[in-house]
NUKE-829402 format. One record per residue (C-alpha): residue in one letter; y, x, z. Coordinates in Angstrom, 3 decimals, padded with zeros to 6 digits. Layout:
+--------+----------+----------+----------+
! residu !        y !        x !        z !
+--------+----------+----------+----------+
!      A !        Y !        X !        Z !
...
+--------+----------+----------+----------+
end
This chain:
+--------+----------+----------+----------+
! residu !        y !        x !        z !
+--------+----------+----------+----------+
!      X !  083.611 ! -029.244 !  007.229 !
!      X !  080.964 ! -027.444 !  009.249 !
!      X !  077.506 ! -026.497 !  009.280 !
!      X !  075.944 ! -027.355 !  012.244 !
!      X !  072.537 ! -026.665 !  013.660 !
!      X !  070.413 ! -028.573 !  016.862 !
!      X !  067.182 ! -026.737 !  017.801 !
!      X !  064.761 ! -028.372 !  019.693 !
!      X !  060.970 ! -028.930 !  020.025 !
!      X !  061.411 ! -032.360 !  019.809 !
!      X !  057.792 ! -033.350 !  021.681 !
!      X !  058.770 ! -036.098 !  020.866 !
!      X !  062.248 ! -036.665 !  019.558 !
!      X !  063.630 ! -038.912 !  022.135 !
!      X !  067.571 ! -040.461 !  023.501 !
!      X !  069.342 ! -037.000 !  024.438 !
!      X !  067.812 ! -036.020 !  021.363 !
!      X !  069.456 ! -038.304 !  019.056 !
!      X !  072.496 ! -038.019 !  021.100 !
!      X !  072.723 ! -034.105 !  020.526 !
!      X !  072.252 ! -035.052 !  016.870 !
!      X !  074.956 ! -037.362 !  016.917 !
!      X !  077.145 ! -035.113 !  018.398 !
!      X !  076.447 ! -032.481 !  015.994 !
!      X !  077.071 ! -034.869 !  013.062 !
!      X !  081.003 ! -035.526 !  014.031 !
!      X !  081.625 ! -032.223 !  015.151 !
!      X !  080.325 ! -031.375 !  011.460 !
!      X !  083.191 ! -033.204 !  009.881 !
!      X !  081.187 ! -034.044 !  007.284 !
!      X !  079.130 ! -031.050 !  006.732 !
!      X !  075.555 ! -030.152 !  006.712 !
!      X !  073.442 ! -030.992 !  010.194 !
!      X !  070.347 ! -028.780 !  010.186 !
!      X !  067.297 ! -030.418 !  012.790 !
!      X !  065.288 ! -027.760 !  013.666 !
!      X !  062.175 ! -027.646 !  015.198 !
!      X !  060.802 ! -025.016 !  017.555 !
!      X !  057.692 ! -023.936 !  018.104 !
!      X !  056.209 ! -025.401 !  014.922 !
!      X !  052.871 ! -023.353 !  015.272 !
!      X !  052.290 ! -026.046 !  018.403 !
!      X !  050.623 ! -029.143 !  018.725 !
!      X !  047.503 ! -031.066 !  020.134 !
!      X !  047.979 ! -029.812 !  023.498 !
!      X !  049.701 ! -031.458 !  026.984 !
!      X !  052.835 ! -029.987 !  026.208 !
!      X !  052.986 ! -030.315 !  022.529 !
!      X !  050.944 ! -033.209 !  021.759 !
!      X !  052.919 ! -033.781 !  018.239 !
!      X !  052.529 ! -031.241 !  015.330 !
!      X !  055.863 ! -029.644 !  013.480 !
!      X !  054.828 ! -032.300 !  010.482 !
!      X !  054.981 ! -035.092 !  012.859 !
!      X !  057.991 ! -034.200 !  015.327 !
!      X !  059.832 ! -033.912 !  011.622 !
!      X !  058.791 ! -037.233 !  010.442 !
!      X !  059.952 ! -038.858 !  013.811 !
!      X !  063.035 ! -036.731 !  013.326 !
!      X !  063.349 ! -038.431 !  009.621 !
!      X !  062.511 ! -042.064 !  010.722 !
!      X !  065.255 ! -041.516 !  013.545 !
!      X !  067.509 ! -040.301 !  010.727 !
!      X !  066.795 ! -043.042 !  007.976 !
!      X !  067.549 ! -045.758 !  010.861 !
!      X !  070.663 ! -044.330 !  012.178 !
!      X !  071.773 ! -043.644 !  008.794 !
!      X !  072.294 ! -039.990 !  009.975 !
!      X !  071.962 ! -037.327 !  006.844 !
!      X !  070.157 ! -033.687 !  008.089 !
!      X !  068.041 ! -031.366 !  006.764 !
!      X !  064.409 ! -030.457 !  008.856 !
!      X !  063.028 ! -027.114 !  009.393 !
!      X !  060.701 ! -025.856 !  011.249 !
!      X !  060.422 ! -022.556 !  013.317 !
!      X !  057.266 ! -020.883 !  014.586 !
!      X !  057.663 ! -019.550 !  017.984 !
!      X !  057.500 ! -015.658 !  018.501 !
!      X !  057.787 ! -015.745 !  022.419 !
!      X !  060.663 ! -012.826 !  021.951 !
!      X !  063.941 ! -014.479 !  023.425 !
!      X !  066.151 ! -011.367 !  022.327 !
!      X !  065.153 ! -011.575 !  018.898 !
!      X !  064.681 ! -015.014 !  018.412 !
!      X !  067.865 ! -015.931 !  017.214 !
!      X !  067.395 ! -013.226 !  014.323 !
!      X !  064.035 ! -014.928 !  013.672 !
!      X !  065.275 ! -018.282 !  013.735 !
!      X !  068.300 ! -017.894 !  011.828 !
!      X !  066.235 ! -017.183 !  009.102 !
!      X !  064.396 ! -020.493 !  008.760 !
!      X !  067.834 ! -022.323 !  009.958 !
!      X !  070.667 ! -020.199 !  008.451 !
!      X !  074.212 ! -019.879 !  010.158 !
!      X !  076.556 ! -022.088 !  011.107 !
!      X !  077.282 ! -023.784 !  015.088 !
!      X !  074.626 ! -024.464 !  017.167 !
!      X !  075.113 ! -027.845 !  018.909 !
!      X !  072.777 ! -028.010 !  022.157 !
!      X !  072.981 ! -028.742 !  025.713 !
!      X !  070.704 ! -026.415 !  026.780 !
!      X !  071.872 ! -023.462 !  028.923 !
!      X !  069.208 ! -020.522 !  028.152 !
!      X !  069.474 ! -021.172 !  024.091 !
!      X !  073.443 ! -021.419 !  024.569 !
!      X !  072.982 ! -017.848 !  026.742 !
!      X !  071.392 ! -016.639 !  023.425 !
!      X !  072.850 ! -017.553 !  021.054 !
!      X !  076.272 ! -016.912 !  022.478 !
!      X !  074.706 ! -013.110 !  023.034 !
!      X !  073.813 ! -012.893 !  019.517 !
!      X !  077.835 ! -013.857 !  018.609 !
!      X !  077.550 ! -017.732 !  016.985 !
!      X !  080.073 ! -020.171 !  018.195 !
!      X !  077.952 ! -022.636 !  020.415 !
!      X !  079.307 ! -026.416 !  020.933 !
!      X !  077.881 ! -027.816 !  023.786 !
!      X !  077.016 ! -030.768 !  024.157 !
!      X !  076.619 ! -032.746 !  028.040 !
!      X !  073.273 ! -033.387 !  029.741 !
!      X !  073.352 ! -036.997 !  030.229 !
!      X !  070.708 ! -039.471 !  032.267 !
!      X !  069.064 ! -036.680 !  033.021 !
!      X !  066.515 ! -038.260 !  034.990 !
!      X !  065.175 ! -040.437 !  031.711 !
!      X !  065.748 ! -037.561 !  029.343 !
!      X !  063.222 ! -034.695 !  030.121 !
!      X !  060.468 ! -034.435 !  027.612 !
!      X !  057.831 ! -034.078 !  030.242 !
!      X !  058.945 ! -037.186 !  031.779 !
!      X !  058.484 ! -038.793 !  028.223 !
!      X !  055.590 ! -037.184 !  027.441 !
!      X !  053.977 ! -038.723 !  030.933 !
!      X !  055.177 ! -042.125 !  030.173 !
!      X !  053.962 ! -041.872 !  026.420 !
!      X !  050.393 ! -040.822 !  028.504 !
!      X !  050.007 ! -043.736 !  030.572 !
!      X !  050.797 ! -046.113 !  027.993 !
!      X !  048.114 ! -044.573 !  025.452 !
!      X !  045.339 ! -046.318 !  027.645 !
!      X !  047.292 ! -049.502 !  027.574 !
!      X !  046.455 ! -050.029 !  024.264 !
!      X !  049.354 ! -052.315 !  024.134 !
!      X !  052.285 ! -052.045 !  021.271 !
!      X !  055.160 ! -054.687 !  022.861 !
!      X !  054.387 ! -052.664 !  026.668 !
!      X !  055.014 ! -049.450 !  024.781 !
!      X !  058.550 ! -050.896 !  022.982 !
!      X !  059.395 ! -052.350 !  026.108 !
!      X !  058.731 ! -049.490 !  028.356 !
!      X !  059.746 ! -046.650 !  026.020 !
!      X !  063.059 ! -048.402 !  024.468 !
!      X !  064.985 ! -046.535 !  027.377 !
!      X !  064.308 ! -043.184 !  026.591 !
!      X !  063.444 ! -043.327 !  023.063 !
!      X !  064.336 ! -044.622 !  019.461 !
!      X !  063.084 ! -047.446 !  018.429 !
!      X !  062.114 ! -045.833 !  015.011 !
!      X !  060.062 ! -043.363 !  016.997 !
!      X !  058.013 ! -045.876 !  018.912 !
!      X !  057.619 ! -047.414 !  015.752 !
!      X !  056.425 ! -044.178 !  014.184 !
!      X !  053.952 ! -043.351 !  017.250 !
!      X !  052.437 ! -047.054 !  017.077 !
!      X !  052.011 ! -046.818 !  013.503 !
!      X !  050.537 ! -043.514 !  013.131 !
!      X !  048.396 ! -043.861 !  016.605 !
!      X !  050.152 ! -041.039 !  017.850 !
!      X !  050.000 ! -041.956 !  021.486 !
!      X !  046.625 ! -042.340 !  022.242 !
!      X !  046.049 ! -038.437 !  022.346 !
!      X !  048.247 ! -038.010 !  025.109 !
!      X !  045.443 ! -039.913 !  027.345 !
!      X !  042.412 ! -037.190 !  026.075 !
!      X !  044.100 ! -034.029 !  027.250 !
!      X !  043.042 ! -034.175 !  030.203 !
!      X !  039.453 ! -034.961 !  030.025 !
!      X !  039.144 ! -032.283 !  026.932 !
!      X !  038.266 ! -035.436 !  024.064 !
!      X !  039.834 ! -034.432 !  021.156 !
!      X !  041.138 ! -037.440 !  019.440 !
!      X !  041.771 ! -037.205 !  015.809 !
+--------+----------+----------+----------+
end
């Protein structure tokens, strides 16, 4: 059994996502899968619409649905990339890090953990900006079975159910004109 570790910011948890998560859970064997979230200090803004609370309880309704166990933390940012890994180890503690992204893997490799990583796959559905800009348009659609239907290709269903429940898509439309929603 292993402990393994996915870091992400997770704005908002979407497909590759869940994938990664996957993949960490059956390289774990059985062990512990630690979710953690970067950046925690971020939220209400283009980039980071979502707040640490709320990117963990997407995380968790992702989890509960695909019957997944983990354990959420969250990390605040400290814009330091050769001594973040010190600084997030302590919030996420040791073990593999599972992630298919190349500067973390650079990083963490550098700082001497065993890195399993993990294929980029469809891309071109998969960026966060792309589902962040999708998520925007459809928060002045005002319409819940567009949303499922549009968003059911690049994220969870038990996210889109989270974001309509919780109204969490209709700030995504105000950062541009400076309305603070909330």
């Amino acid at each position: 059994m292993k402990r393994c570790i996915v870091l992400g910011r997770f704005q908002p948890f979407h497909l590759g996502h869940a994938g990664l998560v996957k993949a960490a859970a059956e390289h774990a064997e059985g062990g512990e899968v630690v979710v953690a979230i970067g950046s925690a200090q971020a939220g209400w803004e283009p980039d980071n619409p979502w707040t640490a609370d709320e990117r963990q309880a997407m995380v968790e309704a992702w989890s509960q649905e695909a019957k997944v166990n983990l354990t959420v933390v969250q990390i605040e940012d400290i814009n330091d990339p050769p001594n973040w890994v010190e600084h997030a180890t302590k919030e996420h503690g040791t073990g593999l890090l599972v992630t298919s992204d190349g500067p973390t893997m650079e990083l963490y490799r550098a700082a001497g953990w065993t890195v399993h990583e993990v294929a980029l796959s469809e891309r071109e559905i998969l960026e966060g900006w792309r589902v962040r800009q999708t998520i925007r348009m459809l928060s002045t659609v005002m319409d819940d079975e567009a949303a499922r239907e549009v968003l059911r290709s690049a994220v969870p269903s038990a996210v889109i159910e989270w974001l309509i429940e919780h109204d969490a898509m209709f700030r995504c439309s105000t950062f541009e004109t400076g309305v603070h929603a909330g």
